[in-house]
C-alpha positions in Angstrom: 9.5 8.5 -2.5 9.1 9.7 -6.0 5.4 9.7 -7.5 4.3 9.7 -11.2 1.7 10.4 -13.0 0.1 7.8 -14.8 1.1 9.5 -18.6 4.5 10.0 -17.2 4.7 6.3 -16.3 3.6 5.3 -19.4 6.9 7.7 -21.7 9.6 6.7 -19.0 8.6 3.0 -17.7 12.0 1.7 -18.4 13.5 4.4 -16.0 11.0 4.0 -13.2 12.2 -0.1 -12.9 15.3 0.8 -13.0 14.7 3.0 -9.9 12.3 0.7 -8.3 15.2 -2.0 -8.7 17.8 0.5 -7.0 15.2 0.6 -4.0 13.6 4.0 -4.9 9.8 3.6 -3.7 7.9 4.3 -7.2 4.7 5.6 -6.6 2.2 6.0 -10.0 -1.3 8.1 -9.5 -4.1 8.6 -11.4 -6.1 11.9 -11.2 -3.3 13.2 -8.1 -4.4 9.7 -6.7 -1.7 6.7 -5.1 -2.8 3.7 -7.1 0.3 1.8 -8.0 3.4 1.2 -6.2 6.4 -0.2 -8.0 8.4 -2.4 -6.3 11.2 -5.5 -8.1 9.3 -9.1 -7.5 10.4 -11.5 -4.8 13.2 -14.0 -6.2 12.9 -17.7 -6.6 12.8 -19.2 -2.6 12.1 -15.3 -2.1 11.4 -15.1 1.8 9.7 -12.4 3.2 12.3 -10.2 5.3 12.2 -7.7 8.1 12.3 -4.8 5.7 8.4 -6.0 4.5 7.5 -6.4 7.7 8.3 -3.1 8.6 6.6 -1.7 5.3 3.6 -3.3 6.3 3.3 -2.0 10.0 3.7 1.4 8.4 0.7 1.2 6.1 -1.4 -0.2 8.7 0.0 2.5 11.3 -0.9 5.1 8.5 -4.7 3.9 8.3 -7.3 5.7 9.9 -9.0 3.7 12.8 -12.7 3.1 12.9 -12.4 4.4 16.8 -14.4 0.7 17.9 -13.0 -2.4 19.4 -14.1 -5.8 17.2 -17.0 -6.1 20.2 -17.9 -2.8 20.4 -18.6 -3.3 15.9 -19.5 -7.0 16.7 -22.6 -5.6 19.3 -23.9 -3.0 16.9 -23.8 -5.5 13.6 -26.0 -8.1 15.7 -28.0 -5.0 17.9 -31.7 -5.8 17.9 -33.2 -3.1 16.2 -36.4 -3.5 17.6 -35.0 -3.2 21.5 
């Protein structure tokens, strides 16, 4: 994974592609900040493969929980507050 800075992306976005396209993952940030990933667009009939599949499992892996079950959040949304 290679990250850029948003200036940086901006003098050399031709080369970034280009490395995107070779399946480098091209990460931009702003302030030290993740905010855009570069990635070559699905073809015509483009269907989605293993590889995005696994991609997305390891963002949602990477996500902090919110240590409830849907019940648990579902009983304190709808908790009477009077009692």
């Amino acid at each position: 994974m290679s990250t850029y800075s948003v200036a940086d992306a901006k003098a050399g976005l031709p080369s970034l592609i280009d490395r995107a396209l070779e399946g480098e993952e091209v990460i931009i940030t702003r302030h030290g900040k993740p905010v855009v990933e570069l990635r070559p667009a699905p073809t015509a009939g483009h269907r989605t493969v293993p590889a995005s599949y696994e991609w997305l499992r390891s963002r949602r892996l990477a996500r902090k929980g919110v240590g409830l079950t849907s019940v648990e959040l579902l009983d304190q949304i709808y908790e009477d507050p009077d009692g």
